[in-house]
VMD Tcl script that builds the backbone (N, CA, C; Angstrom):
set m [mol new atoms 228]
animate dup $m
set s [atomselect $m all]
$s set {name element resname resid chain x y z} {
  {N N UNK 1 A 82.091 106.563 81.047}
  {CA C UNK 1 A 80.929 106.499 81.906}
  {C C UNK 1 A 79.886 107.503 81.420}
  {N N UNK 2 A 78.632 107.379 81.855}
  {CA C UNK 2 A 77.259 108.228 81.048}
  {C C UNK 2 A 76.721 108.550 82.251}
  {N N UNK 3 A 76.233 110.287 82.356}
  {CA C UNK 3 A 75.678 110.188 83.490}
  {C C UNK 3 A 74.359 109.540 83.924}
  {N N UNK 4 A 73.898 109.456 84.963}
  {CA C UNK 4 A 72.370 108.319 85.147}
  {C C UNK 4 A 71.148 109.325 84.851}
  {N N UNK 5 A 71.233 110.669 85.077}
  {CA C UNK 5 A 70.210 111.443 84.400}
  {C C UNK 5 A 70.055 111.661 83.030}
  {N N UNK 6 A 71.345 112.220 82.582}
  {CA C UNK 6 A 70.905 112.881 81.140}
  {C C UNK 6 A 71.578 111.932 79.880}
  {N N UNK 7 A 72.517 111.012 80.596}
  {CA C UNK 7 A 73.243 109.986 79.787}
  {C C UNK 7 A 73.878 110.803 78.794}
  {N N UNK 8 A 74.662 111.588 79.017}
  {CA C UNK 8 A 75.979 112.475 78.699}
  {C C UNK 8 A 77.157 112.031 79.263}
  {N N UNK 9 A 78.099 112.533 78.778}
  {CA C UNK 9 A 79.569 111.738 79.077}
  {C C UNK 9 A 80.052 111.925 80.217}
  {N N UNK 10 A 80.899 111.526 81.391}
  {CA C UNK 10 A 81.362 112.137 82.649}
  {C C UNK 10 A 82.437 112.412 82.446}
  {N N UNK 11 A 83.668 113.043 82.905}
  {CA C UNK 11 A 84.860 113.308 83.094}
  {C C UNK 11 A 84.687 113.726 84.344}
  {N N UNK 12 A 86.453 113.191 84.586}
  {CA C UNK 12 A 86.793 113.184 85.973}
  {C C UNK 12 A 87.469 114.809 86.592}
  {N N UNK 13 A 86.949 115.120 87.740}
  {CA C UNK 13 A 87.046 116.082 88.006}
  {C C UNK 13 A 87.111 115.952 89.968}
  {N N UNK 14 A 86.992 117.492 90.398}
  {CA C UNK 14 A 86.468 117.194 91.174}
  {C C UNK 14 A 85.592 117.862 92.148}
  {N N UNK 15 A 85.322 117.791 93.592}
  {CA C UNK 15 A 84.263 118.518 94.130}
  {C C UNK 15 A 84.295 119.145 95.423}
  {N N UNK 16 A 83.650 119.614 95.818}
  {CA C UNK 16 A 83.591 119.747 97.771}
  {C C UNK 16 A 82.228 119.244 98.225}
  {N N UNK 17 A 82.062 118.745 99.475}
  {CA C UNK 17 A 81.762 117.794 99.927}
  {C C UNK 17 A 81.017 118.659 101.304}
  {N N UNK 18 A 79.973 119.274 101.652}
  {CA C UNK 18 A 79.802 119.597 103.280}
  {C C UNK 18 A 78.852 118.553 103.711}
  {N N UNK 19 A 79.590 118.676 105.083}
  {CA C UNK 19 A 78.592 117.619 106.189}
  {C C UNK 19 A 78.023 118.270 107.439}
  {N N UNK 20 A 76.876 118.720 107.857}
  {CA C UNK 20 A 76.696 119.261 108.614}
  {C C UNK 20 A 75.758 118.182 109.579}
  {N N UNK 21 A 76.377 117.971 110.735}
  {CA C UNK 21 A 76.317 116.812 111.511}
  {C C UNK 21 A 74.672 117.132 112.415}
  {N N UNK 22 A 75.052 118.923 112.861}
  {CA C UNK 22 A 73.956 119.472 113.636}
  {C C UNK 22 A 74.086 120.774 113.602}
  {N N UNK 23 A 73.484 121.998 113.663}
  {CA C UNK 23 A 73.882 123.381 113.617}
  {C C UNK 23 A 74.832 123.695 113.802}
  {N N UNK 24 A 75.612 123.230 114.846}
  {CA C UNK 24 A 76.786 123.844 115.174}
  {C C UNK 24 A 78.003 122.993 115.007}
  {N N UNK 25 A 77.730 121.759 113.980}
  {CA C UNK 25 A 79.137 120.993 113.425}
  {C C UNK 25 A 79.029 120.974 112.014}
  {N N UNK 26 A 79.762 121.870 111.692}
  {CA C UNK 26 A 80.147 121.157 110.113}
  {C C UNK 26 A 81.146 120.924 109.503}
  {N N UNK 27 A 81.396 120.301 108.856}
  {CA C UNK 27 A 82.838 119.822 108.214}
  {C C UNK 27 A 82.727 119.930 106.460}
  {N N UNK 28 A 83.707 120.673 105.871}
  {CA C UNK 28 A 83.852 120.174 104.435}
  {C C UNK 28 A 84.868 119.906 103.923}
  {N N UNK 29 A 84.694 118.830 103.006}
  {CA C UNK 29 A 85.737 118.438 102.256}
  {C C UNK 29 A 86.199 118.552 101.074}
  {N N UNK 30 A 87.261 119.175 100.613}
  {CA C UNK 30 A 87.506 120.294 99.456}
  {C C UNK 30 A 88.343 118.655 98.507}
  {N N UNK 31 A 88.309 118.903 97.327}
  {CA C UNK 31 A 89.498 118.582 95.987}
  {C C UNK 31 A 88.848 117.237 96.220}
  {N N UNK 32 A 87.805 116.671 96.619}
  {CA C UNK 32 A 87.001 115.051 96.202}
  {C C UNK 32 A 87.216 114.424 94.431}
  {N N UNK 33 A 87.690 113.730 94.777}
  {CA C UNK 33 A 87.584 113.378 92.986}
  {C C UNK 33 A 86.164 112.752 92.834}
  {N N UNK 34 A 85.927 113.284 91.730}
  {CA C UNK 34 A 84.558 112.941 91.323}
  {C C UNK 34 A 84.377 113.118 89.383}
  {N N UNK 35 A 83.232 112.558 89.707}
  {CA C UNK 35 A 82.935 111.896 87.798}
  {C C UNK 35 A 82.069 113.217 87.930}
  {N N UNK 36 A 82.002 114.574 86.917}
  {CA C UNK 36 A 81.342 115.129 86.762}
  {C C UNK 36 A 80.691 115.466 85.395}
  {N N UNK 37 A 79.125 115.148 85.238}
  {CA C UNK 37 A 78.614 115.379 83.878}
  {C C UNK 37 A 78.844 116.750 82.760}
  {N N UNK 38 A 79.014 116.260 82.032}
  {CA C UNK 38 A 79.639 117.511 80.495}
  {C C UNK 38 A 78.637 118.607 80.180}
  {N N UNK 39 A 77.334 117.979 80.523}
  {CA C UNK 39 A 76.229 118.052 80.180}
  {C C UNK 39 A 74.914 119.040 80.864}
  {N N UNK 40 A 74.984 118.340 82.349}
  {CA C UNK 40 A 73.982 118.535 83.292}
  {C C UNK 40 A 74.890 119.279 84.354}
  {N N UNK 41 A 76.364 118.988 84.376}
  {CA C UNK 41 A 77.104 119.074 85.790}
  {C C UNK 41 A 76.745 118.364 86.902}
  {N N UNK 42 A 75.262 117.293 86.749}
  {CA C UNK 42 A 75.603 116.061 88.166}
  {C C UNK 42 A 76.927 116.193 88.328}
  {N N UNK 43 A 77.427 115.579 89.546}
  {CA C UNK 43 A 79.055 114.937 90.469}
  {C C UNK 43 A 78.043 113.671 90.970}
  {N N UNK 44 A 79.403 112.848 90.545}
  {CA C UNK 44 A 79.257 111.650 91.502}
  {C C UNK 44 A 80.758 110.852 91.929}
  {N N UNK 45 A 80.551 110.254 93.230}
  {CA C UNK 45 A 82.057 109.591 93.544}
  {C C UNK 45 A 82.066 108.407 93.669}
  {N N UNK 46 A 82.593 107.746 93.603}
  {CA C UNK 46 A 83.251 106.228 93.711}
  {C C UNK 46 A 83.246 106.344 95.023}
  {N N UNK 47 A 82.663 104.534 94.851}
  {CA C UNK 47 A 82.341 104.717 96.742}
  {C C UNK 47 A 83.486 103.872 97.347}
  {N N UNK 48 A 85.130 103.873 96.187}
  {CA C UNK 48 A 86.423 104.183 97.231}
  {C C UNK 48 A 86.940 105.085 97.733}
  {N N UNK 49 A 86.674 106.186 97.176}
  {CA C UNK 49 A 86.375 107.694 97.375}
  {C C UNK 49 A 85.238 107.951 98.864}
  {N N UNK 50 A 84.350 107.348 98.480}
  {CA C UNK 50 A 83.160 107.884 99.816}
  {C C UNK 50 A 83.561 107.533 100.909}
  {N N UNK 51 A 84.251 106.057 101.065}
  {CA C UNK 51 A 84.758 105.393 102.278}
  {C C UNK 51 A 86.041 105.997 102.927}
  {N N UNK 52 A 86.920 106.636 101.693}
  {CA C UNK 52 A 87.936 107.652 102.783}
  {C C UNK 52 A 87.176 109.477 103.124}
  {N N UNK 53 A 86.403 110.124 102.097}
  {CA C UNK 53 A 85.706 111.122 102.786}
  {C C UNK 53 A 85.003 110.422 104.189}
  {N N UNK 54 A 84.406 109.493 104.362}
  {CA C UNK 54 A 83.812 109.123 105.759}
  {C C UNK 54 A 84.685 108.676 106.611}
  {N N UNK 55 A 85.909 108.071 106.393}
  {CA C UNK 55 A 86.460 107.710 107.362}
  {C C UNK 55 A 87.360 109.442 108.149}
  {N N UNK 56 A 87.182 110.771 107.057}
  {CA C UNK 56 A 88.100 112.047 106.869}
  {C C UNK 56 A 87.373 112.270 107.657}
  {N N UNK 57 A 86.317 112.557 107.669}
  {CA C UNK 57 A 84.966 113.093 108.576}
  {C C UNK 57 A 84.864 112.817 109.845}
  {N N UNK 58 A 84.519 111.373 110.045}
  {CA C UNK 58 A 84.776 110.955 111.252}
  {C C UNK 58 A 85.643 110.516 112.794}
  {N N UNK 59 A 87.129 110.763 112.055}
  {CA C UNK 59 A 88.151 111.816 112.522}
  {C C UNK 59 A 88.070 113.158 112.887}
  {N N UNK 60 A 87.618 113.937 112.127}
  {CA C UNK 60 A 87.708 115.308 112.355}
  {C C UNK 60 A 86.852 115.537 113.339}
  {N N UNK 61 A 85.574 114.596 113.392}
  {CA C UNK 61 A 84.797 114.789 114.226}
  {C C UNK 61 A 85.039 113.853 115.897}
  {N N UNK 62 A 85.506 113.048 115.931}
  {CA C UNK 62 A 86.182 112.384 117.074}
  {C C UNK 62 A 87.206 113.418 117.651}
  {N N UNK 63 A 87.958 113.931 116.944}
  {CA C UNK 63 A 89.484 114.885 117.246}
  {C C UNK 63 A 88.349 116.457 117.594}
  {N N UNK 64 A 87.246 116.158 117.532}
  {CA C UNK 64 A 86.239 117.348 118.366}
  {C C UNK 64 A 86.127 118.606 117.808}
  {N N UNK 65 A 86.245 118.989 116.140}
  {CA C UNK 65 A 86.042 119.344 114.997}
  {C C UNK 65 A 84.679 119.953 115.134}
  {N N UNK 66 A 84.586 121.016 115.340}
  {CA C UNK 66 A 83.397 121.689 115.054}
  {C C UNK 66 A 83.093 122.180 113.917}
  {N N UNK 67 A 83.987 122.923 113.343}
  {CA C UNK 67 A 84.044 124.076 112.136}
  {C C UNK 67 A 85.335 123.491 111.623}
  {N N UNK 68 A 84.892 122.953 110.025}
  {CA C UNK 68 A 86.296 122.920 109.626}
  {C C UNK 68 A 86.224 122.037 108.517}
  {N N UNK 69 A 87.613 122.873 107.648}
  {CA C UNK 69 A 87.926 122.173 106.077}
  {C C UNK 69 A 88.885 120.929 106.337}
  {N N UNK 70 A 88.346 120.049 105.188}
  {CA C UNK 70 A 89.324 119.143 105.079}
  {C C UNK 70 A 89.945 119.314 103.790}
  {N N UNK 71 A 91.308 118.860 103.022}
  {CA C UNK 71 A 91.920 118.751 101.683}
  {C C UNK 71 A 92.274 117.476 101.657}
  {N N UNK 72 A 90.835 116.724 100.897}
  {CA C UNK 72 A 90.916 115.465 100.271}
  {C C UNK 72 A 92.549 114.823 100.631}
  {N N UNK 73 A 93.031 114.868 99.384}
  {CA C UNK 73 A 94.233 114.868 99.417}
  {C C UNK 73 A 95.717 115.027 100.337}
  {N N UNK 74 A 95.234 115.823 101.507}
  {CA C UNK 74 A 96.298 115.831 102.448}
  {C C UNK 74 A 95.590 115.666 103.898}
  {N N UNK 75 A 94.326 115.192 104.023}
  {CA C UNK 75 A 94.150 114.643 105.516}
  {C C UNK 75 A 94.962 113.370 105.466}
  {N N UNK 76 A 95.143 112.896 106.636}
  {CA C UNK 76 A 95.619 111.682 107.673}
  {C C UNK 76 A 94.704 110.700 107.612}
}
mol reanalyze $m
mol bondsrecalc $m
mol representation Tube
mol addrep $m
């Protein structure tokens, strides 16, 4: 893959993720796999990837999550 700015190579890596809903909610999400440029360092994710960070999020935030990490990898 080439990144869309500098069209340098990507490798897979990965990232953290914050969502800050309103001042006083935020959520982040740590170990995201993501395509990161060699080059520039853009990140970008696969949006099978985006659809479980949003579905991570919107849990945390239903379950009434004010402040708080998520680990990609070991949320529910």
């Amino acid at each position: 893959m080439k990144c869309t700015y500098c069209k340098s190579d990507l490798k897979k890596g990965s990232t953290t993720l914050t969502f800050q809903m309103d001042p006083n909610q935020i959520v982040v999400v740590r170990d995201v796999p993501a395509w990161i440029c060699e080059q520039c360092g853009e990140e970008s994710v696969d949006m099978s990837v985006s659809k479980k960070v949003e579905k991570q999020v919107e849990k945390a935030l239903s379950d009434g999550i004010r402040m708080g990490f998520i680990d990609f990898n070991h949320a529910a």
